[in-house]
N, C-alpha and C positions, 0 to 999 in steps of 0.2 A: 504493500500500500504506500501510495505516495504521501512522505509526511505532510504535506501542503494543502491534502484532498482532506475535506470533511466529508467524514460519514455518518451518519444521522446512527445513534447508540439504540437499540432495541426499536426498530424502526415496523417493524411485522408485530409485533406484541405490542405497541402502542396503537397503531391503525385498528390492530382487533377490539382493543379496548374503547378504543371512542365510536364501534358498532358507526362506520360509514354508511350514509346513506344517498345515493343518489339526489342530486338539489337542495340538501339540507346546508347551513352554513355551519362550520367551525371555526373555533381560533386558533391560530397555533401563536401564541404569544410570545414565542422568541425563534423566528422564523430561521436567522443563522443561513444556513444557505438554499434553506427550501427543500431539504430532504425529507421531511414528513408532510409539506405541503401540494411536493410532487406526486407522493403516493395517496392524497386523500383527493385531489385533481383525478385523477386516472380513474377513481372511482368514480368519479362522477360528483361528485361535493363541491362547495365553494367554500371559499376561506378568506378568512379574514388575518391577517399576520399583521405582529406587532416588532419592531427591531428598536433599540436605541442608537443601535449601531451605523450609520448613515453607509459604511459601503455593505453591510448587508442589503441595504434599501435598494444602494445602488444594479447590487448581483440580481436583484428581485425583475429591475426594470430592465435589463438587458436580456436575462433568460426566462422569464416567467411575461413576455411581453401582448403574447397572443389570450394567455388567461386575464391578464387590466385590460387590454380593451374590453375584451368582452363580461367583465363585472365577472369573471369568475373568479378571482381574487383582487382583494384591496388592501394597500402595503401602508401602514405609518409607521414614521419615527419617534418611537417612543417606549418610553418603559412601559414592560406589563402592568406597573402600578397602578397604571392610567388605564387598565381595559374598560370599564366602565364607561368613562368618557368619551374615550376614545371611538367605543361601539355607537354612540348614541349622536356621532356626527356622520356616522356614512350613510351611504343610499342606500343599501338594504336596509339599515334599520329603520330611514325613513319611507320606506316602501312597504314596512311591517313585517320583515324576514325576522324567524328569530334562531336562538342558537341552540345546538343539538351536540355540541362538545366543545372541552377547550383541551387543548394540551399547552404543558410546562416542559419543555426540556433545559434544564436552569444546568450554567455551567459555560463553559468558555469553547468557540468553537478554532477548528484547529486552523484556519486563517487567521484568527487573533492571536495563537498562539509562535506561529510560526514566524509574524511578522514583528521582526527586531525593533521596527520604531512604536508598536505598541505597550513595549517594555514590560508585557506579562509575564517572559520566561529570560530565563536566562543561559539560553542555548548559544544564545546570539547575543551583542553587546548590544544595547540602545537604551532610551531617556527611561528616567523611572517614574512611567505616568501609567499605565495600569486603566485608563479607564474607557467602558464599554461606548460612553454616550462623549465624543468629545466635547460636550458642550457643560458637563461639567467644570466646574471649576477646579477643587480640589488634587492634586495626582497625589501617588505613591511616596515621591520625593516629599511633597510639603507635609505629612503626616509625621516621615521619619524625622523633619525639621524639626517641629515643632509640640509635638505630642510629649508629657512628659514622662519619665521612666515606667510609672508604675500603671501610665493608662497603654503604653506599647506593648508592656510586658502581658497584660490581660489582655490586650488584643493580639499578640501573638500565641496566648494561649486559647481563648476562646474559637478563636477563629479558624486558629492551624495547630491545636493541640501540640504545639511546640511545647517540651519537656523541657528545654533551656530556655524559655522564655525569660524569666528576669534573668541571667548572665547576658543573655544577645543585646538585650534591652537597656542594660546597665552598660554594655562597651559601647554601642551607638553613643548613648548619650555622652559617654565621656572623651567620644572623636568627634562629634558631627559638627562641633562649633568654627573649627578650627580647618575640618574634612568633610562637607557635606554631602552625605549622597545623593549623586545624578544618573547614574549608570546603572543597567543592571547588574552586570560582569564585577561592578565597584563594590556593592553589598553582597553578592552570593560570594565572591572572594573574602572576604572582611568575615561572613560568616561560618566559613569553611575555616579561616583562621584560629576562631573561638570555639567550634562545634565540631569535635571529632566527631568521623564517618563512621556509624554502628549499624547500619543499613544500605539495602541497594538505594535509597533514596540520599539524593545530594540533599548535605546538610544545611542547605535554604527551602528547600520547599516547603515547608510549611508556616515560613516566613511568608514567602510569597503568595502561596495560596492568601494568610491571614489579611495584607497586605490590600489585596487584589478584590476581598471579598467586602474589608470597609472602605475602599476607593467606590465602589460601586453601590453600597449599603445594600447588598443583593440579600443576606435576612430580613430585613427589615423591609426589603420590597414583596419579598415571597408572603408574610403575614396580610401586608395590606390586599393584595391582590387575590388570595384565595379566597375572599368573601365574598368579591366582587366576580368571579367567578361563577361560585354558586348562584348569585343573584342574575346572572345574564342567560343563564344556563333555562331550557326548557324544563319541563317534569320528565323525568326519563332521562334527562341528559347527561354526560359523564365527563369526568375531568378527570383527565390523566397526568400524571407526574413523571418526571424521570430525571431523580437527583444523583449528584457525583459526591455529594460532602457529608458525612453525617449531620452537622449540624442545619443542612435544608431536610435532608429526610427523618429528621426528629422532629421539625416544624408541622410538618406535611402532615405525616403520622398521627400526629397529638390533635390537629386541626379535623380529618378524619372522623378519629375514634369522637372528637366531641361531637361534631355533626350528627354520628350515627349513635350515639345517647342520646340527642337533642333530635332521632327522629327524622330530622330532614333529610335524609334519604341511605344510602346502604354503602360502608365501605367495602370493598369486593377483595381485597388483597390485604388479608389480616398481616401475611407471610408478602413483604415485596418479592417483586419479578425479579433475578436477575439474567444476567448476559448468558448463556450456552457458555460451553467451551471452546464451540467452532470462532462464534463471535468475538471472543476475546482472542485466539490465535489469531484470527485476523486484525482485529483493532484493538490492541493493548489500551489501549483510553477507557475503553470502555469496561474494564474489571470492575472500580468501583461504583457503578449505576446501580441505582435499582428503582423501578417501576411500582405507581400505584395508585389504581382506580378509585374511584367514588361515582355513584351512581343516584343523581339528584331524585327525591320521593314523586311516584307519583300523584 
């Protein structure tokens, strides 16, 4: 597989799960390159896709161009947080179309990751901005600026279950005045300095992940958005997830189980979905995914 190629992670077991229907609308709220919006298309469904990401928007208009003309798909830039709104300005829904599924595939797609000037990995040297919607303000760098030890160190542990969080947290702070980080190459080196290797994992990743997760406040987007969700959603309708982090599929999970105390309709996957074995030999990304339905009352 080519590092460069996204491939949409549990792609067949999400489509089954949001039960396609011919002319029904979906959302797929983090569109990424349109690999699950291409397969709910083919079916025959219309979609409505959500991106923050402006060249996602872009890949949308170039190869998804024969579905916008013809309203078989409608593309904004925007956070999922915003599904709500966002639904309540297009012409389906001013036409009275309503929605029959949404899907989440939360998580970073492997164009953002490959590309050095989005400075999400540190494969490749580039700025330390980390974020999904350039029109944020905030990046990666001014967090490590300016955050002080003990709120870096919970956020490198909450975030990315960093085990050396306060040491990483505690050396930053006593270089960045004098050495501030811009680079990605500049911090994963720096924390390979203080962090011996005990794992196949390079000993920044779960800086970066942490990093990467409140550059984008993507928990704190996942809570607002699943309500709004359910609320868009017909009776009968299903929202599908497929998270990479434990701390979105403990959000997810918990969000679920209440719904289905509180009656409003059935969670389907007590047990998440994960990847095959075949899946994962082929796309190692996708090991830690895991999938999971909710199915709105009727």
């Amino acid at each position: 597989m080519d590092e460069h190629e996204h491939v949409s992670v549990l792609k067949a077991e999400a489509i089954i799960g949001l039960q396609v229907q011919p002319s029904a609308w979906y959302v797929d709220a983090t569109f990424g390159r349109g690999g699950h919006t291409r397969e709910i298309l083919k079916r025959g469904g219309n979609v409505f896709a959500l991106d923050c990401d402006e060249s996602a928007v872009q890949y949308a208009q170039a190869q998804f161009q024969s579905a916008l003309n013809t309203i078989q798909l409608i593309i904004v830039q925007s956070n999922f947080d915003r599904l709500d709104a966002e639904w309540r300005k297009t012409v389906a829904y001013q036409n009275g179309q309503t929605i029959d599924g949404v899907l989440f595939d939360f998580g970073v797609s492997s164009p953002q990751l490959t590309d050095p000037e989005r400075g999400f990995s540190f494969q490749h040297n580039g700025p330390l901005d980390m974020r999904m919607d350039h029109r944020l303000g905030v990046q990666a760098k001014d967090l490590l600026a300016v955050l002080p030890e003990k709120q870096l160190a919970d956020l490198f542990w909450g975030y990315g279950g960093e085990e050396q969080s306060r040491k990483i947290a505690k050396e930053i702070v006593k270089v960045r005045t004098e050495h501030p980080f811009t680079t990605t190459l500049e911090l994963a080196e720096f924390i390979a300095r203080h962090k011996p290797r005990t794992s196949h994992l390079h000993p920044a990743t779960k800086v970066f992940q942490a990093l990467r997760i409140a550059v984008n406040t993507e928990l704190e987007s996942i809570q607002t958005a699943l309500p709004q969700a359910l609320a868009v959603l017909q009776p009968g309708g299903r929202i599908v997830t497929i998270c990479f982090h434990e701390g979105e599929d403990r959000i997810v999970k918990s969000v679920f189980q209440c719904w289905d105390h509180e009656q409003k309709g059935q969670h389907l996957t007590k047990k998440a979905v994960s990847p095959s074995e075949e899946e994962v030999a082929h796309n190692p990304r996708s090991r830690s995914a895991k999938l999971r339905i909710f199915e709105k009352k009727y």
